[in-house]
DRENSEZA-797399 format. One line per 4 residues: number of its first residue (from 1); for each residue y, x, z of N, C-alpha, C. Coordinates in nm, 3 decimals. Layout:
N
NUM = Y:X:Z:Y:X:Z:Y:X:Z  ...
***
This chain:
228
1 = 1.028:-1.181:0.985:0.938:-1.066:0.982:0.976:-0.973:0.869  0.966:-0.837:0.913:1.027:-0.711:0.784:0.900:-0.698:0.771  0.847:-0.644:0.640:0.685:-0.623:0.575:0.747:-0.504:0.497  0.656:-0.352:0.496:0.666:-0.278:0.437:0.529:-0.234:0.379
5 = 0.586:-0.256:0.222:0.417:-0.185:0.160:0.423:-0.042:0.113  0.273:0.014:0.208:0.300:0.145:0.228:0.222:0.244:0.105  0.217:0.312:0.007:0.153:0.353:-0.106:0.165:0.467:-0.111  0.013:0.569:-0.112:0.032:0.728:-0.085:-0.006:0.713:-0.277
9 = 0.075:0.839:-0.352:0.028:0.911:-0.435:0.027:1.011:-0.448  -0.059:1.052:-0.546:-0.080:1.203:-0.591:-0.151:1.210:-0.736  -0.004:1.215:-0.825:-0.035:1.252:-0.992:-0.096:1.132:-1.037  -0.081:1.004:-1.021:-0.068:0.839:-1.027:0.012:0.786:-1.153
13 = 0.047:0.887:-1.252:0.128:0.828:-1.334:0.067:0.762:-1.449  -0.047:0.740:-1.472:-0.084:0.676:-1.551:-0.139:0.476:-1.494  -0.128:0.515:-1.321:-0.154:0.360:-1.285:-0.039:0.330:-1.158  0.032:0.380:-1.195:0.124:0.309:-1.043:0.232:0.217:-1.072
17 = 0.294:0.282:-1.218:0.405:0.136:-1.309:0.299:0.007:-1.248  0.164:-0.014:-1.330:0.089:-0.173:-1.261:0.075:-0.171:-1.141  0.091:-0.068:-1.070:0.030:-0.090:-0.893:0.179:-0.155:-0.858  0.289:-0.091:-0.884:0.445:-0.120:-0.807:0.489:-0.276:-0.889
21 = 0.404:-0.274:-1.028:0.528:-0.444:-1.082:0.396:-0.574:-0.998  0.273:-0.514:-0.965:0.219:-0.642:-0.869:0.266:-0.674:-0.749  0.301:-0.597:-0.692:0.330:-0.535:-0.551:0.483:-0.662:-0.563  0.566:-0.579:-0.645:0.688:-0.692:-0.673:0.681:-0.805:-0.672
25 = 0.558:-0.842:-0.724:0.568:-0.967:-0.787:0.499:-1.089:-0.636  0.400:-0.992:-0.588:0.403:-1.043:-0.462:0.480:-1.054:-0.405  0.550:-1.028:-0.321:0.690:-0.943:-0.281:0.766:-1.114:-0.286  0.751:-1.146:-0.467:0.871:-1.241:-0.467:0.814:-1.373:-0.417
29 = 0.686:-1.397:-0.388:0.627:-1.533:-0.406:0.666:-1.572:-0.222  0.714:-1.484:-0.114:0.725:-1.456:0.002:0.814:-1.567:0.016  0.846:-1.666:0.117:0.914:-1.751:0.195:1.049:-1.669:0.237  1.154:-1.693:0.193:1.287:-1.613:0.273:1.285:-1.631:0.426
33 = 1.222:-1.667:0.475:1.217:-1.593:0.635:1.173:-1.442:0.651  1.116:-1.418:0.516:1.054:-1.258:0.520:1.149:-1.233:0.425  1.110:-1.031:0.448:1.169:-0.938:0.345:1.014:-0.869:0.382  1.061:-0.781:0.300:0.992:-0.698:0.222:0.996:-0.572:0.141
37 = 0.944:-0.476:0.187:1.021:-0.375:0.096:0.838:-0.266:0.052  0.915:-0.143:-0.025:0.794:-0.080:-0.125:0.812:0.062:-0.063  0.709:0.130:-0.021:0.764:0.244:0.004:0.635:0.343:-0.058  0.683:0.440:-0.190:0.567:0.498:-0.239:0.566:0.701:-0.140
41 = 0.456:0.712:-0.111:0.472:0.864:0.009:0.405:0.896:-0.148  0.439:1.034:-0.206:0.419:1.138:-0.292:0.359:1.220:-0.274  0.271:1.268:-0.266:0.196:1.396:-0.223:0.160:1.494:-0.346  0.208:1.603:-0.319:0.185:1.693:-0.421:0.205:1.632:-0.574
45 = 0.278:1.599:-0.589:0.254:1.533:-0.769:0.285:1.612:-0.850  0.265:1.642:-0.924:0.277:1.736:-1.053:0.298:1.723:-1.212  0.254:1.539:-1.214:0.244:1.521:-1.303:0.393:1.360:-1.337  0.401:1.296:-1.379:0.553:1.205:-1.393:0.516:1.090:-1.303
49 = 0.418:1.113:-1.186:0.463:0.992:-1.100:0.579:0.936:-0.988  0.672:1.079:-0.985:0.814:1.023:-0.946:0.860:0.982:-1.036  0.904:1.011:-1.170:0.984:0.963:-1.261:0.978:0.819:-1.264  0.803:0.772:-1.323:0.807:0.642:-1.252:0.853:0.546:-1.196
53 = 0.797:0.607:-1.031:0.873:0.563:-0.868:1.025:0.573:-0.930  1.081:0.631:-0.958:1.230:0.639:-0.960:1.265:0.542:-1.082  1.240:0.534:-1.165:1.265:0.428:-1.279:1.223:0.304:-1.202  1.112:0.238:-1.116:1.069:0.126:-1.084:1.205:0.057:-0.958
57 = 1.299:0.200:-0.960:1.404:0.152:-0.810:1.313:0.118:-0.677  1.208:0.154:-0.661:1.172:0.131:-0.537:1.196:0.250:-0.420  1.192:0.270:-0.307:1.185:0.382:-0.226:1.091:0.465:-0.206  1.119:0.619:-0.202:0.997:0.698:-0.168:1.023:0.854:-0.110
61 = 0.902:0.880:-0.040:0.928:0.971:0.007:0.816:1.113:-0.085  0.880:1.249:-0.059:0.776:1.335:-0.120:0.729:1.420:0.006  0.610:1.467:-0.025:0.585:1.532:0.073:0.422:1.615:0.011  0.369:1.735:0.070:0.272:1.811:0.055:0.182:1.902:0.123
65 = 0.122:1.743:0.139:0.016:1.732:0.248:-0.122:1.770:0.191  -0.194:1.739:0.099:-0.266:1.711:0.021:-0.389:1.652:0.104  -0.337:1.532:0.203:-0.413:1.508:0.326:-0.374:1.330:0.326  -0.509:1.245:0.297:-0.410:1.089:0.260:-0.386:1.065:0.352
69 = -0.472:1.073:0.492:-0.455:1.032:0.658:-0.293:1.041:0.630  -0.300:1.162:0.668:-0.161:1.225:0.688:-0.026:1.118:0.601  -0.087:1.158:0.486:0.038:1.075:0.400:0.060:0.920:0.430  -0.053:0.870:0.474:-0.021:0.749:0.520:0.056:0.719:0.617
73 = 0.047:0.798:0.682:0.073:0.806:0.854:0.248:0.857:0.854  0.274:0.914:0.743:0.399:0.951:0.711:0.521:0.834:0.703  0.420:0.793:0.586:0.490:0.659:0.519:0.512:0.541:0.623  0.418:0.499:0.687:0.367:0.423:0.769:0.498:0.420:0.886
77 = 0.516:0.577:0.931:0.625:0.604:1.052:0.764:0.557:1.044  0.779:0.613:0.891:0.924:0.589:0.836:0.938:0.450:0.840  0.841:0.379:0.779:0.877:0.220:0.722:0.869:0.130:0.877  0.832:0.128:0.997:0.851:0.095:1.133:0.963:0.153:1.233
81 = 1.046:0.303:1.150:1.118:0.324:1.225:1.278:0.267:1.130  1.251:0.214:1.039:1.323:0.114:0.959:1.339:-0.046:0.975  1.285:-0.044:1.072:1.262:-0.180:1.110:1.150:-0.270:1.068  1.014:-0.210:1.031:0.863:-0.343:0.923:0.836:-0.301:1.075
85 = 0.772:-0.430:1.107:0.694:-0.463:1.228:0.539:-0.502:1.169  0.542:-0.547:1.030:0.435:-0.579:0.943:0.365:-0.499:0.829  0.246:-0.393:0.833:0.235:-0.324:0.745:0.148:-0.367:0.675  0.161:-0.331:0.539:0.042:-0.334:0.442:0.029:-0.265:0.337
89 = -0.078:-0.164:0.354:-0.102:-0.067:0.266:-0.209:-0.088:0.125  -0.190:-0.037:0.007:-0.258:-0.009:-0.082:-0.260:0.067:-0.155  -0.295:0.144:-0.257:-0.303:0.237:-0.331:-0.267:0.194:-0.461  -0.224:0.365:-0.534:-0.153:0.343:-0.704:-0.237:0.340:-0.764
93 = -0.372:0.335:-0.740:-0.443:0.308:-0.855:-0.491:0.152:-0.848  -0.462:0.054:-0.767:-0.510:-0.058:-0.765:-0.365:-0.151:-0.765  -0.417:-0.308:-0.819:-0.288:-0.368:-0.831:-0.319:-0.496:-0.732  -0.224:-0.582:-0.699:-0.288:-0.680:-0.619:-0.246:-0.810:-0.682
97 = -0.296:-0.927:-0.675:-0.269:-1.053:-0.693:-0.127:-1.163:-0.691  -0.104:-1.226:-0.678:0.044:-1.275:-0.705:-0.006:-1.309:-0.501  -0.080:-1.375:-0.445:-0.067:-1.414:-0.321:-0.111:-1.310:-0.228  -0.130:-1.200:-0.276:-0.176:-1.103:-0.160:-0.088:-1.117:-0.049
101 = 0.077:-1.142:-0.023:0.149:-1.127:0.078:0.117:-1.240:0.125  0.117:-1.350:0.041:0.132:-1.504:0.077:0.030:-1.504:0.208  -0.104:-1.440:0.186:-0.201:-1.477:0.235:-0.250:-1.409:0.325  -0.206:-1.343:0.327:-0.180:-1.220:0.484:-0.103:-1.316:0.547
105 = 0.024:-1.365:0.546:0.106:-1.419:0.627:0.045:-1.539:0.686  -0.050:-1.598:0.580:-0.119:-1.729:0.621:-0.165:-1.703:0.743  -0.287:-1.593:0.711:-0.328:-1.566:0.839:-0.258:-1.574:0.962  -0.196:-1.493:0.933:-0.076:-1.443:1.068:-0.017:-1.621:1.145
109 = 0.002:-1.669:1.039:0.029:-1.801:1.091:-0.112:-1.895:1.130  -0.194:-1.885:1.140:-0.329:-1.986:1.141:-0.437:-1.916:1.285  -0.377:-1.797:1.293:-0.450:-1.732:1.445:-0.380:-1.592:1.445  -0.346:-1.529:1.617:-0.339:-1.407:1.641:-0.416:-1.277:1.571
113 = -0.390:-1.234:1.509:-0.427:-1.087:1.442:-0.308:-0.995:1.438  -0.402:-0.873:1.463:-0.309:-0.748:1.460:-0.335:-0.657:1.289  -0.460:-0.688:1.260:-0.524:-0.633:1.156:-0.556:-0.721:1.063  -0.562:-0.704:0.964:-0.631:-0.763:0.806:-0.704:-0.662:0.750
117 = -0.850:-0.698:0.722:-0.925:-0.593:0.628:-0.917:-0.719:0.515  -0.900:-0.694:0.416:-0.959:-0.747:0.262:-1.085:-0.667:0.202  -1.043:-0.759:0.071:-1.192:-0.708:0.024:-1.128:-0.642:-0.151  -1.209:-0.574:-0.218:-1.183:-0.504:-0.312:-1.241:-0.566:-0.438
121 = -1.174:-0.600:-0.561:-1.251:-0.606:-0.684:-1.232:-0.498:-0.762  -1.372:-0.477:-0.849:-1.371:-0.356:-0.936:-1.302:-0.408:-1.079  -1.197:-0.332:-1.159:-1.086:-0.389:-1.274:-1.228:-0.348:-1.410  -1.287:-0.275:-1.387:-1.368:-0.260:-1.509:-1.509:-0.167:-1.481
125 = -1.646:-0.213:-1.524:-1.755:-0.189:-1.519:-1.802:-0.110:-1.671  -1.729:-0.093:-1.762:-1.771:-0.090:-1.897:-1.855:0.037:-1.913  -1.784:0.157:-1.779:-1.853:0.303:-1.788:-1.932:0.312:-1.720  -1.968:0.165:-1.674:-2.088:0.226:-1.546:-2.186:0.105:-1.600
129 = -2.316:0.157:-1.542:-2.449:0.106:-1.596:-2.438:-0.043:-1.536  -2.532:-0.110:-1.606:-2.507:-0.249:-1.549:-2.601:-0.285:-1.391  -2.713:-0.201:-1.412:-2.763:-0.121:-1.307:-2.678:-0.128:-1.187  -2.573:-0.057:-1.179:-2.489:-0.022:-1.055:-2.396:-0.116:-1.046
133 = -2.364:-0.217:-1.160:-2.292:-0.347:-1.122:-2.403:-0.431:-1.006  -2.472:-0.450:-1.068:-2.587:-0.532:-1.008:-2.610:-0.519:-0.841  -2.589:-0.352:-0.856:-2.629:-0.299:-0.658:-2.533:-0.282:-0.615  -2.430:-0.268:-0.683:-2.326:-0.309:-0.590:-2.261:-0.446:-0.563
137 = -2.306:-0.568:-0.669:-2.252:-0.727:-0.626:-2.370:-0.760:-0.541  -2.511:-0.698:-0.482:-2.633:-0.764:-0.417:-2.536:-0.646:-0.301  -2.480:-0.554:-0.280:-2.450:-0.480:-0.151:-2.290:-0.517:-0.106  -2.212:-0.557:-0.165:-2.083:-0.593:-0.154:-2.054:-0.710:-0.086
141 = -1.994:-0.764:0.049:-2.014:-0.911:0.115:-1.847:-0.941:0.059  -1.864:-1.017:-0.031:-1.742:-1.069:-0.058:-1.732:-1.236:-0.023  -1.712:-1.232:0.120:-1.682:-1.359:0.212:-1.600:-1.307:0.305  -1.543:-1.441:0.387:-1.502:-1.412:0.519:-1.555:-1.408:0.610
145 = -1.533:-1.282:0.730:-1.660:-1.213:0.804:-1.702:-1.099:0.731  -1.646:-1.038:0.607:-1.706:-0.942:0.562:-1.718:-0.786:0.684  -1.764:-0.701:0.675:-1.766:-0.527:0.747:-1.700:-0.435:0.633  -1.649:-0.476:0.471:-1.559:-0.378:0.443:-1.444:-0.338:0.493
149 = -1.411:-0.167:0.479:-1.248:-0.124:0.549:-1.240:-0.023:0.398  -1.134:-0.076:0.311:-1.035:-0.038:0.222:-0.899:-0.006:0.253  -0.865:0.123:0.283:-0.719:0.157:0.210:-0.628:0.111:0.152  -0.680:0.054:0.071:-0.598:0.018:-0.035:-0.556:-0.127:-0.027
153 = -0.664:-0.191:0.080:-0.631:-0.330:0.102:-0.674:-0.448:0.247  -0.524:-0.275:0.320:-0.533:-0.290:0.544:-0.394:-0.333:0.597  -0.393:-0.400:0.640:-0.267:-0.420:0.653:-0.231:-0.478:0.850  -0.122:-0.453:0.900:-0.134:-0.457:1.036:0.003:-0.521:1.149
157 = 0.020:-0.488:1.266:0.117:-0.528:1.304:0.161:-0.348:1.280  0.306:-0.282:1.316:0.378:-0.207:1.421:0.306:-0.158:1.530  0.333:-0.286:1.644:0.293:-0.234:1.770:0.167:-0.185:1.772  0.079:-0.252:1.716:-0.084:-0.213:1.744:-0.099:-0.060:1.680
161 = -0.021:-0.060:1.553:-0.035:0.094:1.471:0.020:0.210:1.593  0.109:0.165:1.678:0.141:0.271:1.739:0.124:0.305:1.818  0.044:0.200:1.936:-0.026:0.169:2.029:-0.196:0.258:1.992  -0.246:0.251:1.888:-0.337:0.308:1.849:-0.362:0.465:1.795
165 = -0.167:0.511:1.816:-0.196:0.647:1.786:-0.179:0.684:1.601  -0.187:0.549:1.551:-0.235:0.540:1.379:-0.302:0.616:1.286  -0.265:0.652:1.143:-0.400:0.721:1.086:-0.414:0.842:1.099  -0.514:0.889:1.130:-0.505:1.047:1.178:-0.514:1.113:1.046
169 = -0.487:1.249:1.068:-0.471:1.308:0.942:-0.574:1.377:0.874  -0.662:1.302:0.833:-0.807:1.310:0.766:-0.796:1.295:0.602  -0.863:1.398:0.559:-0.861:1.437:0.376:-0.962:1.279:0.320  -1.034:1.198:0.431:-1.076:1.075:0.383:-1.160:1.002:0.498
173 = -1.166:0.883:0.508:-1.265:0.763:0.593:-1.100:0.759:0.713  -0.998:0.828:0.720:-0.895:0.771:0.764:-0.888:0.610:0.816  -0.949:0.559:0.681:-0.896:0.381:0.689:-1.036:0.319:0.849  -1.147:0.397:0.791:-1.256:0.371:0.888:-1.239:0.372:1.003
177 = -1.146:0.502:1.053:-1.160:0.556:1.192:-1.007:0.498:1.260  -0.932:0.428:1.157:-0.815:0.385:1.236:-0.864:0.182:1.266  -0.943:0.185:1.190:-1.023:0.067:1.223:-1.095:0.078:1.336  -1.139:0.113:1.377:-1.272:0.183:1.476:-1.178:0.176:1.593
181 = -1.055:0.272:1.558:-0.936:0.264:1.719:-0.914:0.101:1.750  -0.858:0.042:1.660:-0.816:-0.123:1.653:-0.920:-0.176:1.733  -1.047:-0.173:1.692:-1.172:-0.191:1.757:-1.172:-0.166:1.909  -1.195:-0.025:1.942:-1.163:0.028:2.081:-1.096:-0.032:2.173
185 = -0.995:-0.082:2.125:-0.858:-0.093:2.177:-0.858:-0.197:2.251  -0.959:-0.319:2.150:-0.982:-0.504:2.136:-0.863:-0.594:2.085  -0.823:-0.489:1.984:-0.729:-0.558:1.901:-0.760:-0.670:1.828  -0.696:-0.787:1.787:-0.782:-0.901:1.669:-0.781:-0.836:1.563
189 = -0.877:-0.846:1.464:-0.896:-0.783:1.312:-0.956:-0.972:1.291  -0.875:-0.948:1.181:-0.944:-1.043:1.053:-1.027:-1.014:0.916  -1.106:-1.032:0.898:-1.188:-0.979:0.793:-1.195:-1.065:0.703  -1.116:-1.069:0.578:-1.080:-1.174:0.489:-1.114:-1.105:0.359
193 = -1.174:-1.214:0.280:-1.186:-1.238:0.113:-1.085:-1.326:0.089  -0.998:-1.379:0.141:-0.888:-1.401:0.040:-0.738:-1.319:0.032  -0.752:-1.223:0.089:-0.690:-1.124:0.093:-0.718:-0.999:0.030  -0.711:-1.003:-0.105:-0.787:-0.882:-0.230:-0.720:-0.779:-0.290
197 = -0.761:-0.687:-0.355:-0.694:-0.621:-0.400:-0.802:-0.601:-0.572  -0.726:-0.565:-0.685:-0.822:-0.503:-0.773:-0.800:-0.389:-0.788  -0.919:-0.316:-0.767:-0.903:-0.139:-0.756:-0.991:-0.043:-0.858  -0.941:0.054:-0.870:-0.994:0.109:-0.994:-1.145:0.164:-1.018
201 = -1.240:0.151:-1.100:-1.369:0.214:-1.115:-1.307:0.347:-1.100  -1.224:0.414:-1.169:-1.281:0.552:-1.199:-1.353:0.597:-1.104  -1.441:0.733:-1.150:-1.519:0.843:-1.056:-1.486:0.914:-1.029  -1.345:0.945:-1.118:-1.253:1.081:-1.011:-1.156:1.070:-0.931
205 = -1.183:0.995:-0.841:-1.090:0.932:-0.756:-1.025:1.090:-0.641  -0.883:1.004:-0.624:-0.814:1.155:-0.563:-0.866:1.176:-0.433  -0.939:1.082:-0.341:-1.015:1.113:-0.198:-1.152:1.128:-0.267  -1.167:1.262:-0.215:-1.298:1.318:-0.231:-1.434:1.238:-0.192
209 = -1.457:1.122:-0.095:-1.529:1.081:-0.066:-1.492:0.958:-0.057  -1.387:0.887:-0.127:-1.362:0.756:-0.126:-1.431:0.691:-0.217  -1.339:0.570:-0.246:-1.450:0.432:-0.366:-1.501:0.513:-0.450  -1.424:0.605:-0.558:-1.516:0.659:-0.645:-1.628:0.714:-0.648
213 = -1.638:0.785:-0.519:-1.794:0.892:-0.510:-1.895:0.766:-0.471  -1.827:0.650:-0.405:-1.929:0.541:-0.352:-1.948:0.515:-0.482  -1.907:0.501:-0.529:-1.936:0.426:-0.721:-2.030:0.539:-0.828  -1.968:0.621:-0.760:-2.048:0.763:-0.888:-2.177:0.799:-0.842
217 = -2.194:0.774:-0.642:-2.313:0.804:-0.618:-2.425:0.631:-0.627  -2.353:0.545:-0.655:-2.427:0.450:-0.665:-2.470:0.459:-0.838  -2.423:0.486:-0.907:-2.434:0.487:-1.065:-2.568:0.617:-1.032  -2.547:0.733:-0.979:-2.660:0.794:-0.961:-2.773:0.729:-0.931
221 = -2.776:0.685:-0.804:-2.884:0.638:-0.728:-2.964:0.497:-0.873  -2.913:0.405:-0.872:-2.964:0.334:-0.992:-3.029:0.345:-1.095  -2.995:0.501:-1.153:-3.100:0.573:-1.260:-3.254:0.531:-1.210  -3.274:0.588:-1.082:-3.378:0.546:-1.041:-3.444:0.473:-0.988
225 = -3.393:0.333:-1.012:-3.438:0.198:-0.974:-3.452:0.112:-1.082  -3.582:0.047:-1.097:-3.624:-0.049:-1.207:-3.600:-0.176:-1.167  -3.486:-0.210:-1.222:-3.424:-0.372:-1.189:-3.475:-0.501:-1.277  -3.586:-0.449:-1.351:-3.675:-0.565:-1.416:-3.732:-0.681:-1.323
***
């Protein structure tokens, strides 16, 4: 099996060196029946996150979209028309675990799936009220069987991605609505907690309506709840 990990940025240079040496390091823990390769899509950057990408020797493409659907869907094309029959995407602001590949593959070996949703940990709470830690570990299903769909931690066959048309080119919920097709379709999805990623608190996250605004509007909402 070829596995390509697919990574959109945009101006990432302060977290993608840790997003690309986890990624590696997964990468190595893989059984030589697999390969594996890194492929970072660039979008608009402005700031030294090619320099980076290019110091880390991994592959990448640039492009200026300022659209993640899109950029995914970029990356995604190239790395299947290269030969990955196996995708798995995450983002530069999050890093993943030493078994994230290991344990995708498990799956793949233990029942038919076309899809993997994981689940997300937050790397630091320190700026946010303890308040909004609280409503988000009582709202967060971190089991197997969970209903989260992360970006940053989806991963799939080839055929089904292309069979499904893949991520449309949406400024955000992309990951939702290419889930939703998989769905349609009656593709297998696996919905796994041992398949994680750790992803970043910040609140200025580069999708306008992604984890961060879920985090910034939950830190809102909490002001006004008495958790005594």
């Amino acid at each position: 099996m070829k596995i390509s990990i697919v990574i959109p940025a945009h101006n990432e240079a302060e977290t993608i060196a840790q997003c690309l040496a986890s990624v590696k390091i997964a990468i190595e823990q893989l059984p030589s029946t697999f390969t594996a390769s890194i492929l970072v899509v660039l979008d608009s950057c402005t700031d030294d996150t090619l320099r980076i990408v290019q110091a880390a020797g991994v592959n990448y493409l640039c492009c200026y979209y300022q659209c993640v659907g899109q950029v995914r869907d970029i990356g995604i094309r190239h790395a299947i028309a290269h030969g990955a029959n196996w995708l798995a995407c995450t983002d530069a602001d999050s890093t993943v675990p030493i078994d994230w590949l290991v344990q995708q593959m498990e799956h793949l070996n233990q029942q038919r799936t076309d899809m993997i949703c994981g689940v997300v940990s937050v790397d630091n709470w320190d700026h946010l009220s303890s308040q909004t830690q609280q409503a988000y570990i009582a709202h967060y299903q971190d089991k197997m069987g969970h209903s989260h769909i992360h970006g940053a931690n989806l991963s799939f066959s080839s055929d089904a991605y292309l069979a499904t048309g893949g991520f449309a080119h949406m400024t955000c919920h992309e990951d939702v609505d290419l889930v939703n097709r998989f769905k349609e379709k009656h593709y297998a999805i696996t919905w796994s907690n041992r398949v994680r990623v750790m992803t970043s608190s910040r609140l200025q996250a580069r999708a306008k309506e992604g984890f961060g605004n879920f985090l910034g509007n939950l830190e809102k909402e909490t002001h006004n709840i008495d958790f005594r």
